[in-house]
C-alpha positions as CSV (number, residue, x, y, z in Angstrom):
1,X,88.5,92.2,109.6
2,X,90.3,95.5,108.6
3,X,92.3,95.5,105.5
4,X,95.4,96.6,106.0
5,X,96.9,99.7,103.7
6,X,100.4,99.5,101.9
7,X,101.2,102.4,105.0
8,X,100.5,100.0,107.9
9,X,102.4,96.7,105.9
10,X,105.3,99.3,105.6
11,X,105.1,99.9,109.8
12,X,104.7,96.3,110.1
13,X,107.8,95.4,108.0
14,X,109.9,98.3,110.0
15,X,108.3,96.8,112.9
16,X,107.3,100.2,114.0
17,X,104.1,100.2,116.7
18,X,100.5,101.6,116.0
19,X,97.1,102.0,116.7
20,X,94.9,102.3,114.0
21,X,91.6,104.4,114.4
22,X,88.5,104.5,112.5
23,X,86.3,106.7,111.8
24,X,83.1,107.3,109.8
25,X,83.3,109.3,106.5
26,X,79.8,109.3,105.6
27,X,79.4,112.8,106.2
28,X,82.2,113.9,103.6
29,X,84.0,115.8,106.2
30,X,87.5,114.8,105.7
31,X,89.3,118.6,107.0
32,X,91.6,117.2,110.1
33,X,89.2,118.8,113.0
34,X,86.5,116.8,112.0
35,X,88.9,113.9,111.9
36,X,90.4,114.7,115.4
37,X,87.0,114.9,116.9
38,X,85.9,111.6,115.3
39,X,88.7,109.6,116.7
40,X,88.7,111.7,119.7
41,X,92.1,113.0,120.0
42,X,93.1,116.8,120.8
43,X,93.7,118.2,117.5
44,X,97.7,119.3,118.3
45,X,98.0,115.5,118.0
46,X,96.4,115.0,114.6
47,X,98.5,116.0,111.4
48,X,97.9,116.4,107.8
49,X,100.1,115.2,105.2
50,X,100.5,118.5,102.2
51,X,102.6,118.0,99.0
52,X,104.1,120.7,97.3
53,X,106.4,121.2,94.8
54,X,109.4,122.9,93.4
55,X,109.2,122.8,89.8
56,X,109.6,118.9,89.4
57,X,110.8,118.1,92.5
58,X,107.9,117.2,95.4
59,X,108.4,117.2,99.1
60,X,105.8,116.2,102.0
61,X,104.8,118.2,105.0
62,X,103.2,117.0,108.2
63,X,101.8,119.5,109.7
64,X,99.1,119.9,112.7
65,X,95.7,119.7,111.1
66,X,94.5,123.1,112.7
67,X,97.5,124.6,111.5
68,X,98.5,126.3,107.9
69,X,101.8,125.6,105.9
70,X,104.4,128.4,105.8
71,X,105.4,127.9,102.4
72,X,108.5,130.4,102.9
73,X,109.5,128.3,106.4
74,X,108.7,124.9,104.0
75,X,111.0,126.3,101.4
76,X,113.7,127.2,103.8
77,X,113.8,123.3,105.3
78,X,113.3,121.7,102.2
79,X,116.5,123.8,100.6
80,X,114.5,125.2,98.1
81,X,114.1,129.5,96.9
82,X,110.7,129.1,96.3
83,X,107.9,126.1,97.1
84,X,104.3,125.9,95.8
85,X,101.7,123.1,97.1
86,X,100.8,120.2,94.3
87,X,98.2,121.0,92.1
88,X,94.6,118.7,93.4
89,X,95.0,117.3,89.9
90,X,98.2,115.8,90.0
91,X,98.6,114.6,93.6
92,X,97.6,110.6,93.0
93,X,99.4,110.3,90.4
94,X,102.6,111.5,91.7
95,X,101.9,110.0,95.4
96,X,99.7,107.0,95.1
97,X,97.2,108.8,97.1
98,X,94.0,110.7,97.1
99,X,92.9,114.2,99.1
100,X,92.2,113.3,102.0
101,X,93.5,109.8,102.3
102,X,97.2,110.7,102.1
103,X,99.6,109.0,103.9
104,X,103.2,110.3,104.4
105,X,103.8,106.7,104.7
106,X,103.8,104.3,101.4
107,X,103.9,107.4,98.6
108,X,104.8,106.3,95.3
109,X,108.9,107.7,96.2
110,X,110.5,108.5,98.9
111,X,110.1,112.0,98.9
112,X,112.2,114.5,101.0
113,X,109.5,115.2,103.8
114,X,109.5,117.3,106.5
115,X,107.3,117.1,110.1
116,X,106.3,120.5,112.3
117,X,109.0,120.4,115.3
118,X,106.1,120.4,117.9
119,X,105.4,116.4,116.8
120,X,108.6,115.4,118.3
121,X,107.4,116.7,121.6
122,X,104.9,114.7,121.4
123,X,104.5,110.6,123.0
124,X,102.1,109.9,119.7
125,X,100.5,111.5,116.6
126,X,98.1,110.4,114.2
127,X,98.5,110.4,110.3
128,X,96.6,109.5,107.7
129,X,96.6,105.5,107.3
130,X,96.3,105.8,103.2
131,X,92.5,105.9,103.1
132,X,89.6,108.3,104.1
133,X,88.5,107.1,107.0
134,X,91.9,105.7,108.6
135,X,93.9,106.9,110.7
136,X,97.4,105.7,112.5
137,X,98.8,106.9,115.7
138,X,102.3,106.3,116.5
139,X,105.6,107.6,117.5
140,X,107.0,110.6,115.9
141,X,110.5,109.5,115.8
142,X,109.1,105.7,114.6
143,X,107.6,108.0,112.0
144,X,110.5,110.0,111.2
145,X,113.1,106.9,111.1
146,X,110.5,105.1,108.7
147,X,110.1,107.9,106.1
148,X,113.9,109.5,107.0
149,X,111.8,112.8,107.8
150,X,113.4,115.9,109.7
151,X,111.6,117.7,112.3
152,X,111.5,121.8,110.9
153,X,109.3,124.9,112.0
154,X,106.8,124.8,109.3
155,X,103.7,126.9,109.8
């Protein structure tokens, strides 16, 4: 049986709907095209989960996985002059999570987050479940209500 992560118990106690999909990691490939192709989804439907930070303050960005972060378009959603992406170093212990296994769903906080406007023309995306290897697809705005994210042009 599959061991739930805090991220799916958190959909489950909003009562949000997903599918969870699983894939095979043994090849260390963990960049999102890789992921896409694995669980066989196109990859406009597969988004990464980026941290970045404005001095202390973090925010989260989902963002298509073949796609790059605008940090000038990040900065303008978030509110913020001037945004830099986490350091490698600090991201579990300021999210809870690990490269490559990062959830928007279940961080440490509830940090301000932000998803790319083309998820919300979407029926489903896929995120990261919390761990390498995981992945859950669900509704953008079930997303969005469960994290209070705002849809922005980010890349």
């Amino acid at each position: 049986m599959m061991q739930k992560t805090n991220a799916m118990r958190i959909l489950d106690n909003h009562k949000i709907h997903y599918t969870v999909h699983i894939y095979d990691n043994e090849d260390g490939l963990i960049h999102g095209t890789a992921v896409a192709q694995k669980i066989g989804l196109p990859p406009d439907t597969v988004f990464k989960t980026l941290v970045a930070h404005s001095k202390n303050d973090l925010f989260v960005f989902v963002i298509p996985v073949e796609s790059e972060l605008n940090l000038k378009k990040a900065a303008k959603a978030a509110g913020q002059k001037k945004i830099e992406m986490l350091p490698l170093k600090d991201l579990t212990s300021r999210t809870g999570y690990i490269r490559g296994g990062c959830s928007p769903v279940g961080m440490k906080k509830l940090y301000p987050t932000y998803i790319h406007s083309s998820a919300s023309h979407l029926d489903t995306i896929a995120v990261s479940a919390g761990r390498i290897g995981m992945q859950m697809e669900l509704k953008p705005a079930d997303l969005a209500a469960c994290i209070i994210a705002e849809f922005a042009d980010l890349i």
